[in-house]
C-alpha positions, 0 to 999 in steps of 0.5 A: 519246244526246247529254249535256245536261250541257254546256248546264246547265253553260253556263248556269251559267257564263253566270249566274256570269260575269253576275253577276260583270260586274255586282257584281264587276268594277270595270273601268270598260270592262266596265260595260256588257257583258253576257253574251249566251251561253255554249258549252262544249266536250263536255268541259267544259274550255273555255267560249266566252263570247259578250258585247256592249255595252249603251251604244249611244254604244260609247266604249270601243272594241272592242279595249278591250274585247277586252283587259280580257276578256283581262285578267280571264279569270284571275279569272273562271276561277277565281271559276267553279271555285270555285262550279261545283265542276268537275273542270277549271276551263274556259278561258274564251275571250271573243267579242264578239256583233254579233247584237243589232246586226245583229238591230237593223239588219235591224229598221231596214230591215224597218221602212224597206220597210214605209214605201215599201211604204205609201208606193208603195200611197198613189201608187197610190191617188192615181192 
């Protein structure tokens, strides 16, 4: 039988790093990121954190990104022990989630065949 525990505290770890990247951190390469998932290892001492940009216009690049998340992960692990009461406070390790962007890209080219499919079946037509 599998434990749940990892999720429910993955959840909690998601909401709490969520809400600090929107009330807490004044970083201005952190205003539009936003938690996409959390994973936490079976023994709850590290907390792979998944996170992408909300601005499309992306002026801060990757890696900046990348480094401030390096530099704020001593805050968030801290903040997150303190509220989630845990035996070990989980490292907190940052990825950045290209998912929405290729989730986006796939959406674009779904709606690119539909057109030249429209497109093929109005010159079939026309004949």
């Amino acid at each position: 039988m599998s434990s749940h525990r990892p999720e429910r505290v993955g959840e909690l770890v998601h909401h709490q790093i969520s809400v600090m990247l929107d009330r807490e951190i004044s970083d201005p390469r952190l205003s539009n990121i936003t938690v996409i998932r959390v994973e936490m290892s079976g023994d709850l001492r590290i907390a792979k954190v998944y996170v992408a940009s909300r601005d499309k216009s992306a002026e801060v690049n990757e890696g900046e990104i990348k480094d401030a998340l390096a530099h704020a992960a001593g805050y968030f692990r801290r903040q997150v022990a303190q509220t989630l009461d845990l035996r070990y406070a989980p490292e907190i390790r940052f990825y950045i989630d290209h998912s929405i962007e290729m989730g986006e890209h796939f959406l674009q080219v779904l709606e690119q065949v539909e057109e030249e499919e429209k497109q093929r079946k109005t010159r079939v037509r026309n004949r």
